[in-house]
N, C-alpha and C positions, 0 to 999 in steps of 0.2 A: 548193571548200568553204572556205568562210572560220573562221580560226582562233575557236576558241568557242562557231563554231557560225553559221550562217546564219538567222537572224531575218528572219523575212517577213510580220509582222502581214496583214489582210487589212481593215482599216477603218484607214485612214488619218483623223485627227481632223480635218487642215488641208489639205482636197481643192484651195485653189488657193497654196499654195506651190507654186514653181517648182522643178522635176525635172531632174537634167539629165544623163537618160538618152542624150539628145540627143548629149552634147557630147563623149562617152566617146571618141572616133576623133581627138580635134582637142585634146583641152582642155591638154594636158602641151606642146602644140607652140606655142598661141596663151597659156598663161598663166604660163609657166617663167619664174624669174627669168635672167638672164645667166650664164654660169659660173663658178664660186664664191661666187655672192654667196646661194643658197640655204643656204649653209652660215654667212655673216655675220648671215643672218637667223634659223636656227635660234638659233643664239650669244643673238642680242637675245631672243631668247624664253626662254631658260635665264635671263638676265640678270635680265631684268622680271620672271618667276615665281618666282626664287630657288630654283630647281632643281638636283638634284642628281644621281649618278647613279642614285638608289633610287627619284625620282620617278613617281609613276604619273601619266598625264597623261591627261584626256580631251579629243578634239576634237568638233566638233560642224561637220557639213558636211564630215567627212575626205576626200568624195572620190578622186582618186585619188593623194593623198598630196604633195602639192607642199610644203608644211608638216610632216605628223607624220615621213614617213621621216629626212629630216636630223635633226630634231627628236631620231628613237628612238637616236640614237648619240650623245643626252648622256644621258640621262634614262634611267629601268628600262624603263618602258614606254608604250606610245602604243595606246589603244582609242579608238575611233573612231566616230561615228552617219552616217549616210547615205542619201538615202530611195531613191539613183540605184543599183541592180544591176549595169550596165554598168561604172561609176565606179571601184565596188568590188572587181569583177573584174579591173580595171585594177589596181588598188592590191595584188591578191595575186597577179597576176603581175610585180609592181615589189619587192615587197618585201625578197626572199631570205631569208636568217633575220634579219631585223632584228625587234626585240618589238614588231610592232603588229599591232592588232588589228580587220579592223571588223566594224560589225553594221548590217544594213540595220534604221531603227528611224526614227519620229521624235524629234525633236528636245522636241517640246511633251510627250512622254511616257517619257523616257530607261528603257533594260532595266537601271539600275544602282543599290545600293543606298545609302541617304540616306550621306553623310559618307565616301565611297571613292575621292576621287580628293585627288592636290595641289592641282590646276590644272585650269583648263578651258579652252581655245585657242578661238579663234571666228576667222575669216576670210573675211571678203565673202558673209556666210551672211545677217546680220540682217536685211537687206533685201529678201530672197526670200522671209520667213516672217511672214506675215498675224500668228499668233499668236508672235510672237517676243518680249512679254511671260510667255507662258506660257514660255517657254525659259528665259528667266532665271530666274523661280521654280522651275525645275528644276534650273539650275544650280545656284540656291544650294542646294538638298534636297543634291546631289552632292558637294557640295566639303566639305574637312574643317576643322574649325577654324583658321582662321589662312590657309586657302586661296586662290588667287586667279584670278579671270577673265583673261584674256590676249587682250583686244583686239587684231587687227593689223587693216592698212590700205596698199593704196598710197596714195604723196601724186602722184595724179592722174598715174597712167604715163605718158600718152603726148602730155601738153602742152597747151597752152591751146587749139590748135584743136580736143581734143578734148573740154575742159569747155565750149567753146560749142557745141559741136556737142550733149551728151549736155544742158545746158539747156534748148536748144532742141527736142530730140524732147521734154520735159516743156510747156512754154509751148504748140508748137504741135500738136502730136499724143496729148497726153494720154498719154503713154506715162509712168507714176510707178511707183516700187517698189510691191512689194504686200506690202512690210512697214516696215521703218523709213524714212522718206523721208531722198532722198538728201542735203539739208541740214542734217539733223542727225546721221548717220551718226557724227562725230566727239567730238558734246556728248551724245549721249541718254541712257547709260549715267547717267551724273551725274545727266539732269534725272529719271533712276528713280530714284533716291538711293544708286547706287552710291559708294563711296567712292575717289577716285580714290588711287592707292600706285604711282606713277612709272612713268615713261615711257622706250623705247629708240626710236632712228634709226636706219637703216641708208641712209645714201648708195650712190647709184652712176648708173651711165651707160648707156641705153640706145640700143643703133645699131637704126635701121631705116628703110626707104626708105620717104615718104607713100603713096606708090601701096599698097604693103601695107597700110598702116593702114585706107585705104579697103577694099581688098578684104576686109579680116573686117569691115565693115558690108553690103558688097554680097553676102558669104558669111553672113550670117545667123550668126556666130561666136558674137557677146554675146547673150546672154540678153537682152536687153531688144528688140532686134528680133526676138523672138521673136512677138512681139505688135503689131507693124505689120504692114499688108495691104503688096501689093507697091507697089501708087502712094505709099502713107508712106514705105515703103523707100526707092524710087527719088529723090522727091526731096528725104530727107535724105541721100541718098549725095551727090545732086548738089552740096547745100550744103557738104557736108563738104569733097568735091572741092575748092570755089572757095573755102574756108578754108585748105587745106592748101598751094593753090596761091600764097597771098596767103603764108603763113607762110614757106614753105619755096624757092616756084621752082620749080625742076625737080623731079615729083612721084618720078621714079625715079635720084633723087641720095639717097644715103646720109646720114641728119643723125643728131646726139647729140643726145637728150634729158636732161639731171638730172632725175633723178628720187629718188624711195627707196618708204623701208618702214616706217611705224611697230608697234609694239606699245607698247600703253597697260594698266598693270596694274589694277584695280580689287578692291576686298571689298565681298563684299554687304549688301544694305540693309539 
């Protein structure tokens, strides 16, 4: 039972946002940051939102907590939307007594009342929600005066063979977000008339051998091969392969990626 109470509408508004009910076995293993740096990242989100320890914070996409749990050991509290049950159930077997909360709910119609939160957190959600216009004008119903959106983002984790690679499944295979396209991901908030109110970075270093990398495309890991047939599949795996091989060498040698973490703070339109 999830704390507040278990929300389970029964007409979902936005029947093709992506669910990912799917991912609940894999997703804390394949999307975790390095160790420690989840808690560098919570920091920049304190940072950006000017939080404090009283803050009530809402996330949207909470999943199973990669983001709010670090998050709930600065802030008062961390309540949560999520349309995945699996996800969730994750997140309150993770939690312990840390103050977060979720609720299976969408995003396009939040169960919370106008002006009750500091902040609202977002993280590689806007892309999976058709109606993720409608989200924002929820957001802003949610937030309280003075309140702020907390955009985060990786800056492109896992290297240049993999922005050709995730290019390419768009150009050739029509595989496109089915919410905010992925080119603008960085600018759109703005081009809705968000007001932008500064930005944090969080540097760091990711080791991992290319043969893995491939294996979460040929494992069907990302959500976006969710939606290729197996002949898509197979030979974007295969391209990826003779990228990674160009890049790297030896596909089962250890390499460092730079990478990071943005959050970008915005007040609404």
């Amino acid at each position: 039972m999830l704390a507040d109470g278990l929300r389970s509408p029964t007409v979902w508004p936005m029947a093709d946002s992506i669910v990912f009910d799917r991912a609940a076995g894999f997703y804390d293993a394949t999307r975790g940051f390095p160790p420690g740096v989840e808690n560098r990242v919570a920091a920049a989100f304190v940072a950006a939102g000017r939080l404090g320890p009283a803050s009530r914070v809402l996330e949207v996409g909470i999943g199973t907590g990669r983001i709010a749990l670090p998050l709930a050991r600065r802030v008062g509290r961390v309540v949560g939307v999520d349309r995945s049950l699996p996800m969730l159930e994750k997140l309150v077997e993770k939690r312990g007594t840390l103050a977060v909360d979720g609720v299976r709910a969408d995003a396009t119609r939040l169960p919370f009342a106008d002006a009750s939160v500091e902040a609202a957190v977002a993280v590689h959600v806007f892309h999976l929600i058709p109606g993720w216009r409608a989200v924002l004008a929820e957001l802003a119903r949610v937030l309280r005066p003075g309140g702020l959106l907390l955009h985060g983002g990786d800056d492109h984790a896992r290297g240049e063979a993999w922005r050709r690679w995730r290019a390419r499944t768009e150009s050739q295979f029509g595989v496109v977000n089915v919410g905010v396209p992925r080119a603008r991901i960085e600018r759109f908030l703005e081009e809705e008339g968000w007001r932008p109110a500064g930005v944090e970075r969080v540097r760091f270093v990711r080791r991992a051998r290319p043969r893995e990398m491939l294996a979460l495309i040929e494992g069907r890991i990302w959500s976006l091969t969710w939606r290729m047939n197996d002949a898509q599949l197979a030979e974007a795996a295969a391209a990826l392969r003779d990228d990674l091989a160009v890049a790297f060498g030896d596909l089962d040698r250890e390499v460092e990626i730079e990478t990071g973490f943005w959050v970008r703070a915005y007040r609404p339109a």
